[in-house]
KOLZA-873786 format. One record per residue: residue in one letter; x, y, z of N, C-alpha, C, O in turn. Coordinates in steps of 0.02 Angstrom, whole numbers, plus 50000, padded with zeros to 5 digits. Atoms other than C-alpha are relative to their C-alpha. Layout:
N
aXYZXYZXYZXYZ/...
//
This chain:
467
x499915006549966555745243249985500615000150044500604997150097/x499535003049951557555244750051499795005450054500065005050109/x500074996049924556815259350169499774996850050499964997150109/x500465004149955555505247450233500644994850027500724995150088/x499625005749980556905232850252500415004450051500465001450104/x499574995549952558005247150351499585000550057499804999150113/x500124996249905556735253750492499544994450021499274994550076/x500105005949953556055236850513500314996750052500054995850107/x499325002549949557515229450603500055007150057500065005850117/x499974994449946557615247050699499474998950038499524997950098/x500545001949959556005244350747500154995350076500194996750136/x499845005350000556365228650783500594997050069500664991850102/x499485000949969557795231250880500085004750079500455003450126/x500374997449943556905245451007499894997650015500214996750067/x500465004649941555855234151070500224994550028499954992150078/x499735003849965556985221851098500555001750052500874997650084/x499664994749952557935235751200499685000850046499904999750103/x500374999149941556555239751289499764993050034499664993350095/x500055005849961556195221751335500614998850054500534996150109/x499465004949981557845217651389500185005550093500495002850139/x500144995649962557675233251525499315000250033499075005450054/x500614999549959556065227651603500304996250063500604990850068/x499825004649934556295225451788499584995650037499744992650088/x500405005449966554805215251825499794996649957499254997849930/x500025003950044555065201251717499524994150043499614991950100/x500455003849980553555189551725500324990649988500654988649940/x499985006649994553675169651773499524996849973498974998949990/x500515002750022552705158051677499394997550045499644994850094/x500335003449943551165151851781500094993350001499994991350058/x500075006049982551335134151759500904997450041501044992650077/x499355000149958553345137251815500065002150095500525002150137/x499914998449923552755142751988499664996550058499144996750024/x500195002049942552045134652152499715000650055500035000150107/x500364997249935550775139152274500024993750060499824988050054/x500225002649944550885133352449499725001750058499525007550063/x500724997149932549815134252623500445005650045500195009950081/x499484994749946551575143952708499945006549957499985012149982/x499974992550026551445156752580499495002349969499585006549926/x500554998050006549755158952557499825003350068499495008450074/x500264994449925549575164252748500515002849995500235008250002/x499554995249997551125173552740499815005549963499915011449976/x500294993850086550335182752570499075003850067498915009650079/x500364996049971548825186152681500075004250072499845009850083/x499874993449958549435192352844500535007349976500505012950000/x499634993150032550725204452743499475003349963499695009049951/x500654995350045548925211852636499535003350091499235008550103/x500204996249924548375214252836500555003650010500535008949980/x499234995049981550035222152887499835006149939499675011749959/x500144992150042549765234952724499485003850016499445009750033/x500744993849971547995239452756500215002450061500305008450058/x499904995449938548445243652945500405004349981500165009949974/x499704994850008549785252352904499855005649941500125011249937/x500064992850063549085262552738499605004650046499745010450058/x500564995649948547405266952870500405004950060500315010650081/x499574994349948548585273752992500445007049979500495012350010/x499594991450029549765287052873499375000349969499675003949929/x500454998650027548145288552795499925007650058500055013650062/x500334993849955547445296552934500625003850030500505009850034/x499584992450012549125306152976499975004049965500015009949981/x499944995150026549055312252843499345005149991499435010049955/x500884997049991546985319452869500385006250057500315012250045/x499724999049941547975324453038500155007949976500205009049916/x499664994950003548525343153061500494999150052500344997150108/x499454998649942550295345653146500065007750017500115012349976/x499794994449961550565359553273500885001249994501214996249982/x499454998549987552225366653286500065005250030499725009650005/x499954993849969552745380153408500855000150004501324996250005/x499094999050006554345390353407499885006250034499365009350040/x499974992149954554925405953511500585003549959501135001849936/x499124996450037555915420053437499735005550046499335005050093/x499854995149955556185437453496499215005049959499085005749899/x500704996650009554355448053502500245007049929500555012349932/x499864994350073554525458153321499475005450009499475010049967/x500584994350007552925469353378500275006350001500675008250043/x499864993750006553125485353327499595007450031499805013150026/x500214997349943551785492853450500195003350045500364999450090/x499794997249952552285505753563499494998150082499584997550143/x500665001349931550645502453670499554993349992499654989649944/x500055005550001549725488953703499065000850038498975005250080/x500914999850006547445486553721500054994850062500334989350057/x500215003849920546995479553914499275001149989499005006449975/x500954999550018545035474853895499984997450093500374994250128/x500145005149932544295469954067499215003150026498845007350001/x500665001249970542805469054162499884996850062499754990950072/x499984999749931542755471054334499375001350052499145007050052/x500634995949965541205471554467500364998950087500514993550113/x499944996749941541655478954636499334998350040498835000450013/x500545000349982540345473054761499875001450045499424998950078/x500034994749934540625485554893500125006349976499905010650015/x499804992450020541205501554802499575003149969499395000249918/x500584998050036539905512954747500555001549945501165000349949/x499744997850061540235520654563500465005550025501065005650015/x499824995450011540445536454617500785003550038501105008750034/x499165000449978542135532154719500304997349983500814997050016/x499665003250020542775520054592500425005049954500275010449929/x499364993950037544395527354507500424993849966500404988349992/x499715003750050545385518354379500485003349996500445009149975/x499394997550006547215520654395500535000249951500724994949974/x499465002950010548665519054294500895001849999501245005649966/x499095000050002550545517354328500684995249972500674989049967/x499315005650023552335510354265500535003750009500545009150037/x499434998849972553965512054277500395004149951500985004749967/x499804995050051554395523854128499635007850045499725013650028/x500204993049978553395536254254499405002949999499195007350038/x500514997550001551885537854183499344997950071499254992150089/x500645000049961550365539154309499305004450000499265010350017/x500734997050007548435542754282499514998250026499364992250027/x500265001349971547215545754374499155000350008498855005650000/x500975000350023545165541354371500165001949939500035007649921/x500235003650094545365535954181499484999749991499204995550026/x500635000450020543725539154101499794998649951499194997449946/x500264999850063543805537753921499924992650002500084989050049/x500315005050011543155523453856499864993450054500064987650047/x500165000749931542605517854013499345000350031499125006050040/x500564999249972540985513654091499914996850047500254991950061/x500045001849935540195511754250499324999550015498885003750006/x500695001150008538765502554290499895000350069500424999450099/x500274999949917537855503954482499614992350000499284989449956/x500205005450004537445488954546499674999450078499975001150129/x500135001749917536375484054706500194993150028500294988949983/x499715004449958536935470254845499734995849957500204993149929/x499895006750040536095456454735500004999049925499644995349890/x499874998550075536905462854560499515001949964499615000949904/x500354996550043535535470854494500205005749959500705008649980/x499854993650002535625485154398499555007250020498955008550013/x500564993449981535115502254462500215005749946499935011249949/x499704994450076535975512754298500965002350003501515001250028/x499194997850034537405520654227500245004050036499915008950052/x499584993949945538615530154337500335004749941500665002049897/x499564995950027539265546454253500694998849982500714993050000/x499375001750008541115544654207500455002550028501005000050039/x499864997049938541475555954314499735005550051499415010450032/x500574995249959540755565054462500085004850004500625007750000/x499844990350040540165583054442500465001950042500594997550083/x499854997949956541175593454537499615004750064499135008150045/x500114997749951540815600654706500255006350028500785007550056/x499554993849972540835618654745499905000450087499404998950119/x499875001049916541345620054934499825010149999499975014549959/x499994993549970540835636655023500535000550076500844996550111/x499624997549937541635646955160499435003950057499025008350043/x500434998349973540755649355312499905007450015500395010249992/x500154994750035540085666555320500055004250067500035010450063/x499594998349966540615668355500500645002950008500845007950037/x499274998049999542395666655456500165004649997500595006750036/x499794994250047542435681055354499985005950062500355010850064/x500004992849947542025692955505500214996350073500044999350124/x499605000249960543015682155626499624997850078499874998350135/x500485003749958541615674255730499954992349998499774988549953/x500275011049989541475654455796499555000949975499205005949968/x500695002050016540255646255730499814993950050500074988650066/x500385005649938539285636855852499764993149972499624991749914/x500115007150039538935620155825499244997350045499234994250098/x500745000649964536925619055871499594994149972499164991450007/x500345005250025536335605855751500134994950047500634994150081/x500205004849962535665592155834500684994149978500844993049920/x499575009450017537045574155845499684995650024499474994850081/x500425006649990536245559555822500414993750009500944992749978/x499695009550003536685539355876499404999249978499075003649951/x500385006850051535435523755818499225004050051498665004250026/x500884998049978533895531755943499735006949960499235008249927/x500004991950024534165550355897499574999749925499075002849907/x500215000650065533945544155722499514998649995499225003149966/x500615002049981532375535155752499435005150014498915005549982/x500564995149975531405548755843500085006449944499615009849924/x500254995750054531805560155718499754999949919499585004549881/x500345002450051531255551755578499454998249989499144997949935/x500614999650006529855548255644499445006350028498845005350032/x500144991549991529405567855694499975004449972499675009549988/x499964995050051529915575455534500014999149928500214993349922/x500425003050047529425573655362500825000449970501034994749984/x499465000349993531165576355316500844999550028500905003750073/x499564999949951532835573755385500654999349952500674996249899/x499404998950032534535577355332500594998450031500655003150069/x499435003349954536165568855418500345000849974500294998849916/x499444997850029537805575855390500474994250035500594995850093/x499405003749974539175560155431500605002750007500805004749953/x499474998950012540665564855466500564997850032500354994550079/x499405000149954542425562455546500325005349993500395008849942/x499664993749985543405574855637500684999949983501005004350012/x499435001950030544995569155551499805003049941500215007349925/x499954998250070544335573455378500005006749980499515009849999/x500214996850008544605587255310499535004449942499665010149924/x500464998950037543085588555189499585002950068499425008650084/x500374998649947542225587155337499895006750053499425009350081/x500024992049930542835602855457499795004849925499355009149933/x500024996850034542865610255288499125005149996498965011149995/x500844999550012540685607455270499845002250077499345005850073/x500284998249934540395611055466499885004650018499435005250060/x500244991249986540295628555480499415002749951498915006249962/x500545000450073539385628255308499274996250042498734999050052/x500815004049975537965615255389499965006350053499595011150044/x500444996149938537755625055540499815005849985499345007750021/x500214996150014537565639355461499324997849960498814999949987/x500645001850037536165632855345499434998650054498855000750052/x500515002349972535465623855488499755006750056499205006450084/x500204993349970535305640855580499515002349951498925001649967/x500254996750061534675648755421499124995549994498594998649991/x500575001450030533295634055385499415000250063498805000650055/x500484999049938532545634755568499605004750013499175004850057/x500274992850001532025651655536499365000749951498945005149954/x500515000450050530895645855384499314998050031499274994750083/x500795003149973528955642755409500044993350010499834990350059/x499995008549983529375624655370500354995850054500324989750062/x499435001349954530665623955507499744992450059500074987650080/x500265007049959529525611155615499944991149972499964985750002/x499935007850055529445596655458500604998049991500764992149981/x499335003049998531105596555454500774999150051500835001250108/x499624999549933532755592955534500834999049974501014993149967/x499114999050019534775596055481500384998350056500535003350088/x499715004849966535645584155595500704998849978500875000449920/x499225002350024537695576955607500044995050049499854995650107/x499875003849958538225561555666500604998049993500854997449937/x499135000049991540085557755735500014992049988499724987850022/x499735008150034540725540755642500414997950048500364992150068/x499705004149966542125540555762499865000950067500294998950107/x500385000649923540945544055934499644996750012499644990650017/x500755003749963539305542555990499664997549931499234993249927/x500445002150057538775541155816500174993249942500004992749883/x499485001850045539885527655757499494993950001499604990549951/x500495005550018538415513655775499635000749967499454995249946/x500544995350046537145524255669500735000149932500335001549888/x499665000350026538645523755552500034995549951499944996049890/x499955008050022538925505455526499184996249987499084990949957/x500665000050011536995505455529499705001749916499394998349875/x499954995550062536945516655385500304997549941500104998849884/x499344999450061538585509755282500275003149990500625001949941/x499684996050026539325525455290500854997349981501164992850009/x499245004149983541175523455229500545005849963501155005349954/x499914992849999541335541855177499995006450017499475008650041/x500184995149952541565556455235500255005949972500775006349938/x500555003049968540705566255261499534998649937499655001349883/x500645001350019539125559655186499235001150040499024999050094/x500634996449988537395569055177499444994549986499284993749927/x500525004550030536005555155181499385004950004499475010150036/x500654998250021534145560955137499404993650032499354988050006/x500515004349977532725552055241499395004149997499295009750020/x500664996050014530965555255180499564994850012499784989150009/x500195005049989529415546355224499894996450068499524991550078/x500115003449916529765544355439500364993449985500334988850026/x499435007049993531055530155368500625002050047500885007450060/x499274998749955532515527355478500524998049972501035001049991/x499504999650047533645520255350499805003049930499255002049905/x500044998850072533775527155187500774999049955501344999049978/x499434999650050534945525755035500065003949951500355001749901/x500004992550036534805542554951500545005450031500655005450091/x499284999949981536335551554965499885009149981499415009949943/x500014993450015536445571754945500815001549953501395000249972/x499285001750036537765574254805500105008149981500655008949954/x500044995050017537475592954777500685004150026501235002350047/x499364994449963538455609354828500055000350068499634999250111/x499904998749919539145612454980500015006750022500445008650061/x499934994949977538795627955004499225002050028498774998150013/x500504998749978537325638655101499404999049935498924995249932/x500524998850057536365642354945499644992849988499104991050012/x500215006650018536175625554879499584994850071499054991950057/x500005003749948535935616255044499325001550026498914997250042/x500724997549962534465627555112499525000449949498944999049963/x500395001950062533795628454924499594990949997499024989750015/x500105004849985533695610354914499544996250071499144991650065/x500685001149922532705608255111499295002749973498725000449975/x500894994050023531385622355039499724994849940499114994149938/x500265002750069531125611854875499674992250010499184989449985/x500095008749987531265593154952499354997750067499004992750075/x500395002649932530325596055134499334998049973499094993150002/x500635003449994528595593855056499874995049941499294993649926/x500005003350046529015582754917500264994250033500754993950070/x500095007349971528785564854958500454995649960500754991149989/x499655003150020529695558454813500635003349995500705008950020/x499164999250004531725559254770500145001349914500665003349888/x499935001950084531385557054571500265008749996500875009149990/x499714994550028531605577554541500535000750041500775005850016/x499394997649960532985579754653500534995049975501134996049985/x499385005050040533915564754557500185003249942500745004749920/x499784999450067533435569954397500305007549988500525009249933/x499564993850015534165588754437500914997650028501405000950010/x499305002350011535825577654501500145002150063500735000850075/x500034997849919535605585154697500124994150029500574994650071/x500165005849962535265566054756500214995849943500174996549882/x499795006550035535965549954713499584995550043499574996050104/x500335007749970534915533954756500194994449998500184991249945/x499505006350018535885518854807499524992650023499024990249997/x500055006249986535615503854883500464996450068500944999450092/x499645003349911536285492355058500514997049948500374994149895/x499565006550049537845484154985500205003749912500445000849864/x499774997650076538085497154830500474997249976500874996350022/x499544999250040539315492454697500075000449951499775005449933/x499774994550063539915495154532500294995049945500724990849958/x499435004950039540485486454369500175003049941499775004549896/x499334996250028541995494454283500054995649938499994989649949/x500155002350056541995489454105500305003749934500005008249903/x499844994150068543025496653955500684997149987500864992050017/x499454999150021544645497853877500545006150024500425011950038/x499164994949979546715504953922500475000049958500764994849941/x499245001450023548055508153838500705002050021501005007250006/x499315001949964549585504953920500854999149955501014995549907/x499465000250046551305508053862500404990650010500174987250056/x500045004649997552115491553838500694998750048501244997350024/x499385001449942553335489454000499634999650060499115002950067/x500195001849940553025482954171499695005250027500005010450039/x500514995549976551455492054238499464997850048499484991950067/x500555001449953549975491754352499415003149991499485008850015/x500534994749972548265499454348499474995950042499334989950038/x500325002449936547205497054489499215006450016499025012250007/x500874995449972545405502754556500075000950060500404997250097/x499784998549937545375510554696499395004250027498925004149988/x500304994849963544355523154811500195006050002500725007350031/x499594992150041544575542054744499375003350008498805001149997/x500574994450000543655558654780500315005950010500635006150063/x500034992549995543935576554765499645002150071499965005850109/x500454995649955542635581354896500014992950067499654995050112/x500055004349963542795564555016500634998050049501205000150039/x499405002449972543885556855134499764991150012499184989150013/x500185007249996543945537455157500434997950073500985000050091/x499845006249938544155525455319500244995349976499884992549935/x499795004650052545275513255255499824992650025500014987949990/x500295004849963544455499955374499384997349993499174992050015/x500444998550008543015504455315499734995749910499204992849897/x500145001050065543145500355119500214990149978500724987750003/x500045006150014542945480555046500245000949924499965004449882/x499964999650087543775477954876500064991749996500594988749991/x500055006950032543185460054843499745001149917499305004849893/x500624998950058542625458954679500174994149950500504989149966/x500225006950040542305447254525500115004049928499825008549898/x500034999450112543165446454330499754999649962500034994549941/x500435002850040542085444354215500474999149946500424993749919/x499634999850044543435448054090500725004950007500765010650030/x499404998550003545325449954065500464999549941500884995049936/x499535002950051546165451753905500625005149973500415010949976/x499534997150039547675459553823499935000349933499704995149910/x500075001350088547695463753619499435002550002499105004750049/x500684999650039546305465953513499494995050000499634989649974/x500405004649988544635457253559500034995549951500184996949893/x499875009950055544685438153473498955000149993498524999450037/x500635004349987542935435053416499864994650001500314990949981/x500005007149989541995418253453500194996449957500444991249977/x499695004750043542465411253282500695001250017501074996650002/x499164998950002544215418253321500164994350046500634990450036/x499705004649935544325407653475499804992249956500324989449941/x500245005150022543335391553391500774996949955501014991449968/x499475002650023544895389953275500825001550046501365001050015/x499675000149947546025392653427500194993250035499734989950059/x500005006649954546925376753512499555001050068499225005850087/x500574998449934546005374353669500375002350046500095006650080/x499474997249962547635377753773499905008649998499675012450040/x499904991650016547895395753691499355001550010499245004950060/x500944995649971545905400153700500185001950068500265007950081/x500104999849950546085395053892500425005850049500275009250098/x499474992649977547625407453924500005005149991500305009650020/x500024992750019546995419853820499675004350054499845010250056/x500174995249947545885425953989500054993250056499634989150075/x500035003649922546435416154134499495003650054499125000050088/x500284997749949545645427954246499184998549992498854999050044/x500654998150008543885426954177499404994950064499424989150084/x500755004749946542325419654301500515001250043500914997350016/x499865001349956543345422154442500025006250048500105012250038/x500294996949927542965426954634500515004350031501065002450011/x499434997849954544115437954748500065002650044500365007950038/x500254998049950543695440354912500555002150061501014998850085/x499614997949939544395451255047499924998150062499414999250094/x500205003249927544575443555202500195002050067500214999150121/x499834997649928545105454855317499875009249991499615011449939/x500214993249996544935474555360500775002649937501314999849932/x499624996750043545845486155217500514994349957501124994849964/x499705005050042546475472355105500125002649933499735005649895/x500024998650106547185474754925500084993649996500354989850035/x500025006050036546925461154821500265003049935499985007249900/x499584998950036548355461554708500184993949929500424988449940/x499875005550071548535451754510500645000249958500655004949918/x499594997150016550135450754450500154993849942500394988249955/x499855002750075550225444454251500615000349951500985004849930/x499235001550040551565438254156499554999349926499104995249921/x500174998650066551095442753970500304997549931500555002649907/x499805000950036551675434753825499665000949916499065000349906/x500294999650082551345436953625500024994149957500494991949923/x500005005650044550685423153547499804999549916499254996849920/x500274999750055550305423553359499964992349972500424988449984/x500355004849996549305409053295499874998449891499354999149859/x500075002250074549655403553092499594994349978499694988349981/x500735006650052548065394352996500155001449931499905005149889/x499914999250098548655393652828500355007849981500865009950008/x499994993350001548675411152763499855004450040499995010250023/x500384997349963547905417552891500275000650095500294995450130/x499705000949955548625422953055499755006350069499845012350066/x500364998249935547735427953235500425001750064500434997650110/x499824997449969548655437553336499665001050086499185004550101/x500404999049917548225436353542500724999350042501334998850030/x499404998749939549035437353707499874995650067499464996850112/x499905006349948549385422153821500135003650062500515008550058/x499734998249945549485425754008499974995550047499584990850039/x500275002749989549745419054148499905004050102500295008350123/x500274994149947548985426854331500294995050069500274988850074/x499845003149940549715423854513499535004350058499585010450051/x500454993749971548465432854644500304999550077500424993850098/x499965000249948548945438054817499605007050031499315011349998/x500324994649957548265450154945500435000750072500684996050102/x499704997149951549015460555085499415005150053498855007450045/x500524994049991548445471455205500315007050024500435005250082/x499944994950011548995489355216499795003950051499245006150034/x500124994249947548785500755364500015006449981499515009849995/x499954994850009549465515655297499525003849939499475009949933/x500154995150052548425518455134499414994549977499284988749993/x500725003650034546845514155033500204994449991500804993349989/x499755008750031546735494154984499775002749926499725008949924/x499974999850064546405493954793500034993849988500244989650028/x500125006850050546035479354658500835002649972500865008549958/x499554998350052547895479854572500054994749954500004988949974/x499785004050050548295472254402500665002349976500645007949950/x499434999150002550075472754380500224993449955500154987549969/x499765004250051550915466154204500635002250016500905006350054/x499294999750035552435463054129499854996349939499524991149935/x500125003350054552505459953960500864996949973501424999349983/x499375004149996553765445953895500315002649928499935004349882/x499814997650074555145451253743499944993849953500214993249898/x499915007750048554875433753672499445000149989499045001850032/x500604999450029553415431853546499914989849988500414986749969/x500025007350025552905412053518499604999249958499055002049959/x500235002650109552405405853336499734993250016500134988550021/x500475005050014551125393253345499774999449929499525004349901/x500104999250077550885385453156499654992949998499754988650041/x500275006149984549815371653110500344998649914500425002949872/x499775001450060550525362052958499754991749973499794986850010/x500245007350000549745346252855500314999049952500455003249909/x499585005850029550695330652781500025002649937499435003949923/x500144999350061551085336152588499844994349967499934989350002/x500485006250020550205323052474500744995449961500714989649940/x499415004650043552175318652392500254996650065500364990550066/x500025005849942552495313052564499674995050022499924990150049/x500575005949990550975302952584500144993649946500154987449953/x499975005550063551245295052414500694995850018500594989750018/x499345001249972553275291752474499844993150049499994987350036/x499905004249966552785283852630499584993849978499814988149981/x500385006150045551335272852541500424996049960500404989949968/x499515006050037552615265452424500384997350036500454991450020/x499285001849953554085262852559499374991850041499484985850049/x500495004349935552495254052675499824991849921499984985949927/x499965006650033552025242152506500614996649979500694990549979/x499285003650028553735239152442500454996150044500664990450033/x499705007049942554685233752619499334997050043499484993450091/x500435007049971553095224552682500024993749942499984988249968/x500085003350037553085215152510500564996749998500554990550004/x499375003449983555045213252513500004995750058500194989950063/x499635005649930555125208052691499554992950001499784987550018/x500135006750013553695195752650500104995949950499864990549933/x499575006050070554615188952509500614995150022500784989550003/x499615004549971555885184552614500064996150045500584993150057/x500045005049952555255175052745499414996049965499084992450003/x500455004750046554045166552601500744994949991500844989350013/x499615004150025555695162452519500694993450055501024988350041/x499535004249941556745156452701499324994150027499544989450061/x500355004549970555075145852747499834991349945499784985349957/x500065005150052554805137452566500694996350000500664990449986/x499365000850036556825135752544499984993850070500214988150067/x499655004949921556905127152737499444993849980499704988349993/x500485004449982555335116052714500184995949941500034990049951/x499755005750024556095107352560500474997650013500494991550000/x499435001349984557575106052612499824991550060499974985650059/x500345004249956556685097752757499654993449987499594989250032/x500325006350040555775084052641500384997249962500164991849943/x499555001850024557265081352550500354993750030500474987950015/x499505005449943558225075152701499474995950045499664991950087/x500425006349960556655065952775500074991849937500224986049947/x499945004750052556595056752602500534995450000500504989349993/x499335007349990558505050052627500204997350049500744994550062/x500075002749917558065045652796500415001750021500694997250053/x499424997349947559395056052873499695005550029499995010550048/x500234997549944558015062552964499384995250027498974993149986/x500665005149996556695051353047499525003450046498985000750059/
//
């Protein structure tokens, strides 16, 4: 019994502890007072909470961006250039892929991972261009050697010449050339000797080994043609007067008079392609350049250009308009990569892409010069690495030397940290209490300044010292 009489009172005496420490001590209801000022005050402050809970509500649904720049931490010595280029004047087989920078390095007709598609004047495709073209063995004329001219007897053709002999001989063979090149003087002693050599054959009347001067009489048959190399061997079969079959073989006797004996009574071009003698183009040939570079990572350039071992080029002559399909730096982003991409960063990741670039005058380079930056892109755990650029394009024009497509970077030492970050839920809960507690306070106190003034106010009407 006296234990029970002891932890009763303890009991007893908790709870009247914990009463005496309650901070929201309740008012009796019949001790309190509803009126019409603080019944609309009580309901526009329950409007004031809902707007404001719906609004951090949805901040907090909200993702925040944050971007910051520090100094580029990549540890990359080199750096992945994707692109996709169509040339719509350059055949394949004179497109060359350059590259240079300022550490020194320079390379030239880049082939590896590299492809080249042929394309005719209204983008079709006509196939795959080799990666690079065979080589060309050149002969020595056979004069030289014992110290004899060689006469120059083959027929020169302009725009009629060509005509009548195309339609006279079942074949016809036209050597282009300019007397500036020297591919050209190189093959001239070589043709005339052949064309001596094939006149002598039984077939000598079906056919006909012809040269026409680009910068003479033959320079309208030229521009007729498209030539824009030199020299170039076209192939007319058929009594056509243009053709776009191209002689890509050796330059030497053997091959040259081989090739007449094999082709004069063959109507089609298909075996003489598929032994790699003849190329078949198109009015308007060009080309679309397509692959991957790797580039050391310091201010550089690589550029397409017009390149040949066995050719010479007219620099008046060559059009480098052409069309991006694609421009990127880094490692390809796939489409989901981009989908969780801001739309900004997607749009920078290839500025260049869909776009036109037309030369508008004789020997033009059309020049791209990219400012490169490293953007890395944080989703949670998860972090997408790409490369922001951004492209300025001009064009010049150049007298002294080939025009060329150039792409000329610089890559920036500053990397920028894009992070997306959402509201933590102890903040949400924080600002939810702050938003009920001073809307409830502040409408407590203009409940309590409207009730306190309005008796006050009936007070002093009551002792008529207000009327």
């Amino acid at each position: 019994k006296v234990t029970r009489q002891h932890a009763a009172p303890d009991c007893k005496s908790i709870m009247e502890w914990l009463k005496s420490v309650h901070f929201y001590r309740k008012v009796p209801a019949d001790l309190t007072e509803a009126t019409l000022a603080g019944g609309t005050i009580s309901l526009l402050s329950s409007l004031a909470m809902a707007y404001l809970f719906v609004s951090n509500f949805r901040s907090f649904l909200q993702i925040e961006t944050v971007t910051s720049v520090r100094l580029d931490e990549s540890q990359e010595k080199k750096i992945q250039i994707n692109f996709n280029v169509t040339l719509h004047h350059l055949p394949c087989r004179f497109a060359s892929v350059d590259i240079a920078d300022v550490m020194g390095t320079h390379l030239q007709n880049v082939s590896a991972n590299i492809v080249k598609t042929r394309l005719d004047a209204d983008g079709g495709v006509l196939g795959r261009a080799a990666a690079r073209p065979r080589p060309v063995e050149h002969a020595v004329a056979r004069s030289v050697d014992l110290g004899v001219p060689v006469p120059k007897v083959s027929p020169e053709l302009d725009v009629d010449g060509m005509r009548e002999a195309a339609r006279s001989r079942k074949l016809v063979l036209v050597n282009y050339y300019a007397p500036w090149c020297p591919w050209s003087r190189r093959l001239q002693p070589v043709w005339e000797e052949a064309y001596a050599n094939v006149m002598q054959k039984p077939f000598a009347r079906d056919v006909l080994m012809a040269k026409a001067d680009c910068t003479g009489a033959g320079a309208n048959l030229c521009r007729e043609q498209h030539i824009h190399a030199f020299p170039t061997v076209r192939v007319y079969r058929h009594h056509a007067a243009v053709s776009h079959e191209s002689y890509v073989g050796d330059r030497t006797h053997e091959a040259l008079e081989r090739f007449v004996e094999e082709n004069v009574h063959d109507d089609d071009h298909e075996e003489a392609v598929r032994s790699g003698e003849s190329e078949v183009g198109g009015v308007g040939e060009g080309c679309l350049v397509k692959g991957v570079v790797l580039v050391n990572r310091v201010p550089g350039n690589f550029h397409i250009s017009a390149h040949s071992k066995a050719h010479s080029f007219q620099p008046g002559q060559l059009n480098m308009t052409h069309e991006i399909g694609r421009m990127t730096f880094g490692r390809p982003l796939t489409p989901a990569m981009l989908r969780l991409l801001p739309d900004d960063v997607a749009a920078a990741h290839d500025v260049l892409a869909r776009t036109l670039h037309v030369a508008t005058g004789q020997n033009t380079t059309l020049e791209h010069y990219l400012k490169v930056v490293h953007t890395s892109h944080v989703l949670g755990r998860r972090q997408i690495d790409t490369y922001q650029y951004t492209a300025n394009s001009n064009n010049y024009q150049d007298g002294g030397s080939l025009p060329s497509a150039v792409f000329s970077y610089d890559m920036s030492p500053m990397q920028v940290l894009v992070q997306t970050e959402r509201k933590s839920l102890a903040s949400f809960l924080t600002q939810l209490c702050a938003i009920i507690g001073g809307v409830f306070t502040v409408t407590g106190l203009v409940d309590g300044v409207v009730y306190h003034g309005s008796a006050t106010l009936k007070r002093k009407m009551q002792l008529g010292k207000i009327v």
